[in-house]
N, C-alpha and C positions, 0 to 999 in steps of 0.2 A: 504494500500500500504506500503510495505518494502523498506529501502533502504539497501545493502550489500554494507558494510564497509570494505575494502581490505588493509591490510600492503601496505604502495607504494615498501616499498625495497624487496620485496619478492614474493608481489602479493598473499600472503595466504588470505584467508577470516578471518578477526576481529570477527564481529557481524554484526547482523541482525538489524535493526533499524524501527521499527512504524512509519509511518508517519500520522500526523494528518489531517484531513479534514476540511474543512469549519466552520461546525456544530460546530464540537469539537474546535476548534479553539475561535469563539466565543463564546460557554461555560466556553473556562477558561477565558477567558477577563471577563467575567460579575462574574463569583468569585472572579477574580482581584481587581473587584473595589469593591465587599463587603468587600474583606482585605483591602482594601487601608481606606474605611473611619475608618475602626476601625484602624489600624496604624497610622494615622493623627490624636487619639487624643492622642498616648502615649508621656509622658512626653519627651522631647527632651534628655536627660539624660539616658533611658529605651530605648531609640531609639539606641544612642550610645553603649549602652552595647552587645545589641541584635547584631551590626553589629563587636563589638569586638569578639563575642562570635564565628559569624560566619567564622570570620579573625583565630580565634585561631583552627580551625577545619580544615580550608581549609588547616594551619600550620602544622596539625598532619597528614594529606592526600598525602603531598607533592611527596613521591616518586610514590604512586600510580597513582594521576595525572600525574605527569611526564610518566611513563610506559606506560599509555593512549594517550597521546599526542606524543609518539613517535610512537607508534605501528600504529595509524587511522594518522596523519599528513609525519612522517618522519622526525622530529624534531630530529636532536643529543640527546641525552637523558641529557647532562651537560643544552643542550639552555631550554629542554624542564624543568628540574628542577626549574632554574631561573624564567622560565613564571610563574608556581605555585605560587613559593614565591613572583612575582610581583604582584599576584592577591593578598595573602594573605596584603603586603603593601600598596595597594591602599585600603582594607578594614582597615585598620586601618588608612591610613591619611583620607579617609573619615567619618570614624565614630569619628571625631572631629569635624564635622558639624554641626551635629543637635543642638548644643550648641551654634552657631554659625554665626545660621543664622540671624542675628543682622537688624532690621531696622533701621528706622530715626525718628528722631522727629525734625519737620520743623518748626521756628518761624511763624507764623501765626499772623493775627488779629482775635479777638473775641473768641478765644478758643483754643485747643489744635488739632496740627495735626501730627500723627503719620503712618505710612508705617510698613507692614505687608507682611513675604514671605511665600505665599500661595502653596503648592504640587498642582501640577497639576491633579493628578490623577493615570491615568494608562498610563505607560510609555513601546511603544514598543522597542526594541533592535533588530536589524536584523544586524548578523556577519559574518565578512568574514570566508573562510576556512581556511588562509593563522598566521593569530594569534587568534586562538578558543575562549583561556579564555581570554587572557591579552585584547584582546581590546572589548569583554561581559563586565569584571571589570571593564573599563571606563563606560560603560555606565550604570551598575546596581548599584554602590556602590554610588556614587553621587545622584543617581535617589533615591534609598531606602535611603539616611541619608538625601536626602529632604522632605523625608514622602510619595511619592510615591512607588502604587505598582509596578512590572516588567513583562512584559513578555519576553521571549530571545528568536529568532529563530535561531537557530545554523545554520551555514551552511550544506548545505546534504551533502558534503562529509565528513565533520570531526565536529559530535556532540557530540562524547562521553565524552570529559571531560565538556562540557556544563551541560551536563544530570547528571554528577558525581555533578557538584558544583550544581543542583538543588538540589541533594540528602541534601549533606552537611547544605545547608542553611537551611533544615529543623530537619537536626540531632542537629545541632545548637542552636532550637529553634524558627526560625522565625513563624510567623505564616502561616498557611497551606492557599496556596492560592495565598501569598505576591508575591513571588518570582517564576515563573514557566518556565521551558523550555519545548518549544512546538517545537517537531521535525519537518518539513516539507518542501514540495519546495516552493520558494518563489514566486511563483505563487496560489499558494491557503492562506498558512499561513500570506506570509509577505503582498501580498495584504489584507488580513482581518485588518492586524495592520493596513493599510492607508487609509482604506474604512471605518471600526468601527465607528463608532462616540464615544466609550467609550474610544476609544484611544488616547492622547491628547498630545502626540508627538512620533516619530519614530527619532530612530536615528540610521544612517545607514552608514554600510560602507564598500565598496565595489566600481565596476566601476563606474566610470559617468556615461555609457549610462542607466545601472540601478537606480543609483541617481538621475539623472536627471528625468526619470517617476515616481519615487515616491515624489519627491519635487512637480511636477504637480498634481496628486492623492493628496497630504494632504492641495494643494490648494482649493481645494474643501470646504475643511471644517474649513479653515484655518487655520489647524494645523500646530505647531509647526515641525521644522525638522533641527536636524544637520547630518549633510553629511562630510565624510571623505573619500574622492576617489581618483583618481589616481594619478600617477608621472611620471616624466622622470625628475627626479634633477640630478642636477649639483653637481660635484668634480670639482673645481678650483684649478690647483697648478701652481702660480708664478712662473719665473724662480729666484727668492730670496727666495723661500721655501728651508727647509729643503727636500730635493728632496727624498735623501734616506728616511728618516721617510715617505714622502707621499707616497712614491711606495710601502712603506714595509705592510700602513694600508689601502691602496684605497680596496685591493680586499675584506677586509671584511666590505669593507662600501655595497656593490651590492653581493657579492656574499655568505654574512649570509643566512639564510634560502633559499637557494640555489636561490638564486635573488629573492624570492617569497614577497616584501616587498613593499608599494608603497613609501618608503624611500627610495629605494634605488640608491645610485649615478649612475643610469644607463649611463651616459655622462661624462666622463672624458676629461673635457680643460685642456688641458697642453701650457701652455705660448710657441712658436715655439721653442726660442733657444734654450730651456731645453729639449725637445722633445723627441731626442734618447738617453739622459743620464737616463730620465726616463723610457722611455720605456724598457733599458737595465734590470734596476734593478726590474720594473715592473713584466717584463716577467717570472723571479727568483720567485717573490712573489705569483704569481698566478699559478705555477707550484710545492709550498712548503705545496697551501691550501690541508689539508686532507679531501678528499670526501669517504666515504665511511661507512659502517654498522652503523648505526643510535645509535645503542644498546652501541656498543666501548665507554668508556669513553676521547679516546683521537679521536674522530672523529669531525668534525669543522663545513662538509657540509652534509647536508642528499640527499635524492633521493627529485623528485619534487611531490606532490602530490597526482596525477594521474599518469595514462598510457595518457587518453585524453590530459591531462596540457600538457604533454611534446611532444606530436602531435601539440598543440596550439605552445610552444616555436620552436619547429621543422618546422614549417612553415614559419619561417623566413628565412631561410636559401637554398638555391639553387649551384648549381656548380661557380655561379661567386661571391658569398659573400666572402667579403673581409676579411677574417679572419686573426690575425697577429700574434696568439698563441690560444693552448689551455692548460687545464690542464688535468686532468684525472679523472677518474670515474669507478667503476666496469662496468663489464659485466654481461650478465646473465641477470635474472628477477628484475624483477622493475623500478620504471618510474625515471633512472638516465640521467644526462646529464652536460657532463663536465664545467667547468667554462671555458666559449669564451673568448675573447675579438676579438673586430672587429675595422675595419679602414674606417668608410664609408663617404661618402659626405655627409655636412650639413643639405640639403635635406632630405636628403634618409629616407625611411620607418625606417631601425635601429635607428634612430638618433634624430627619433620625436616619435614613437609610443610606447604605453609600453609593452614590453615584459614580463617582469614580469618572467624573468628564469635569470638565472646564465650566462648573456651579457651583455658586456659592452662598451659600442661604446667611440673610444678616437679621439677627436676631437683638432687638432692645433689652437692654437688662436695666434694673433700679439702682442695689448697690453692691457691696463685694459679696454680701451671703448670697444675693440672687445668682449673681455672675459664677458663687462655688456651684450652685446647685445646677444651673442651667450648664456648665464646663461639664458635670457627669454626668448629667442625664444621658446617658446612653450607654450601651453597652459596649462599647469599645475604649480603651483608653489609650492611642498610641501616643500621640504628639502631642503637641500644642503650643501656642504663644499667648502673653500675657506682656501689656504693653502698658507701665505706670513709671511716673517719675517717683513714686513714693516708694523708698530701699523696703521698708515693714510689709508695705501690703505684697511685693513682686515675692517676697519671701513665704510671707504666710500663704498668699494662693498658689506657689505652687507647690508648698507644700499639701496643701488641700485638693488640688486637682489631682483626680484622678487619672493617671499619666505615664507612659515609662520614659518620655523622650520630651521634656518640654524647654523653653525660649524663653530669657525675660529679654524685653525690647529686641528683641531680634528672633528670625525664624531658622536658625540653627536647628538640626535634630540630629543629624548621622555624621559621626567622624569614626573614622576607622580605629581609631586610637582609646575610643572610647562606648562601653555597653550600650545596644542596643535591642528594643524588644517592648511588647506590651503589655497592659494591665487588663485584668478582667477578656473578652472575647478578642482581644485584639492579640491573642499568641502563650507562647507558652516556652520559659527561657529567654537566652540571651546569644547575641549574636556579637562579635568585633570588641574591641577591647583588648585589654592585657590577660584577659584570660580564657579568653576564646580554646586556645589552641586543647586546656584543659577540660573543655567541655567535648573531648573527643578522647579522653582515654578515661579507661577505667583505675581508680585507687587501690593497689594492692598494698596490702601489710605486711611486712616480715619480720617477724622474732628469732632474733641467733642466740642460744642460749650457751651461758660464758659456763658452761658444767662438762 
């Protein structure tokens, strides 16, 4: 089975893509794990360099991947550069690991006891369509500088720089085997990673509703699982904010990757008094965003993914939705769609589901307890920002906000260098940091008894 890969801004055909089966599926898993024991005993040092090696490759690729990830995604071609070079950064902060996977040595009686971080084995990755490589490199480059092997199932609409970075890691040096992108729907492939028994964690990310069945599935076997799924976060701005700065950077906190983010401030609280001086200047901002040809170097938004995506985002919307501006967008072919903003009631479908396109619901709050309550009303809690010149209240709300990843005056969420992950349905675990690499081995104990 094929899958065809279509530009979203243009709608031409890419490529043709293989999909793998069953069989083949579990074929490379079980060469996975012949790589992985022989990878698990190279020196930690050798480990390190192998993953510099492939850092420095993915460095010399960077405009090709970028070209790939604009042409199959619809990525600007600046946003899509940066992705590259993120991947190639998170291969180098984690090929500082292997060196570093440090245990303990516990005071004991009668002998010596020492702690041991064990690679798990074969590590599946199952990625969203929405960021290809940057959020694969979360999960392969920790997982291989723990001494584990990879398998990666790309998403079916946008594999190809997946399949590129497979290449890379082998042009690189790693061993044949270690590292493999297995194309497929996630219904044959990504089930085999939660069914396998060679498999001995899935880390996956994507909807809850899919999260949620595959966290059940590696129950079974009681595999490991981190989960990174959806949002509808909060933009908080005070009426003590810098209003202008808020208005001027809200739309690229939701309307980056044409809203396609589960980051992104799909919910703008604005304190009431402040309301219409915001919304003035707002309006200005989200009509200055550039949407258009992916390829321009001065373009900011691309088209949404699909033709289907933007039927999914379009189904929000009827004769009485409450729109209070739009922006613009080309016409013609491909799956575009301007950046909204809407005015709906607390309630409302807009206001608690995630859209996941370039909409963004603004909602009036009274004072900060309204603004705690109304930040978690909902069942996700990934992101958010929270924009006050007051140092007490930026403190206490975000302490209060229910959140794994939030902003004060700025819309900052993901550094490589630093945890990532949600609260409540928005995931399970943590992703990037300084101790990622450890959330890929298992803690053994040893007791030497001095008798």
């Amino acid at each position: 089975m094929n899958y065809t890969v279509v530009n979203p801004a243009d709608e031409s055909v890419v490529e043709e893509v293989a999909h793998l089966d069953a069989g083949a599926t579990d074929a490379a898993i079980a060469v996975a794990a012949k790589a992985q024991g022989e990878w698990a005993t190279f020196a930690p040092a050798d480990r390190a360099r192998a993953l510099r090696r492939f850092a420095a490759a993915v460095d010399g690729d960077v405009e090709r991947l970028a070209a790939l990830e604009t042409a199959n995604s619809g990525h600007p071609i600046t946003q899509s550069r940066w992705e590259a070079g993120h991947v190639r950064d998170v291969l180098e902060y984690y090929s500082a690991s292997p060196e570093r996977l440090i245990g303990q040595q516990i005071p004991v009686a009668g002998g010596m006891d020492v702690t041991f971080h064990e690679p798990l084995g074969v590590v599946g990755v199952i990625t969203p369509w929405n960021f290809p490589m940057t959020i694969a490199s979360w999960g392969f480059a920790p997982a291989l500088a723990a001494g584990n092997a990879v398998v990666l199932k790309p998403a079916e609409w946008t594999p190809l720089t997946s399949i590129r970075l497979g290449e890379l890691a082998l042009e690189a040096g790693l061993p044949e085997g270690l590292f493999q992108v297995l194309p497929g729907r996630g219904s044959v492939v990504g089930e085999r990673f939660v069914t396998n028994p060679l498999v001995r964690k899935v880390v996956f990310t994507g909807s809850t509703v899919v999260g949620k069945r595959i966290m059940a599935g590696c129950a079974e076997q009681v595999k490991r699982v981190t989960l990174e799924l959806g949002g509808k976060s909060a933009n908080v701005v005070f009426a003590d904010a810098d209003i202008e700065k808020a208005a001027a950077t809200a739309p690229y906190s939701v309307f980056d990757n044409a809203g396609q983010d589960c980051c992104a401030r799909s919910r703008l609280l604005v304190q009431r008094s402040a309301y219409d001086r915001f919304m003035e200047s707002f309006e200005q901002a989200v009509k200055n965003v550039r949407v258009g040809d992916p390829t321009r170097e001065d373009t900011e938004v691309g088209p949404l993914v699909t033709l289907a995506h933007r039927e999914s985002v379009a189904s929000f919307f009827d004769e009485s939705t409450p729109v209070a501006f739009r922006g613009s967008c080309p016409d013609g072919p491909g799956a575009w769609f301007a950046p909204t903003v809407v005015t709906p009631e607390r309630g409302s479908r807009l206001a608690t589901e995630e859209i996941f396109g370039p909409v963004v619901a603004v909602l009036p709050f009274d004072d900060e307890a309204d603004a705690i309550r109304l930040a978690n009303d909902t069942e996700y809690g990934l992101s958010g920002s929270i924009w006050t010149r007051d140092l007490g209240r930026g403190i206490r709300v975000a302490r209060a906000v229910e959140g794994g990843n939030l902003s004060v005056n700025s819309h900052s969420s993901v550094r490589y260098s630093t945890p990532f992950g949600g609260f409540k349905q928005s995931g399970l675990g943590r992703e990037l940091g300084p101790d990622a690499a450890e959330h890929f081995t298992e803690t053994k104990n040893v007791f030497f008894s001095h008798e």
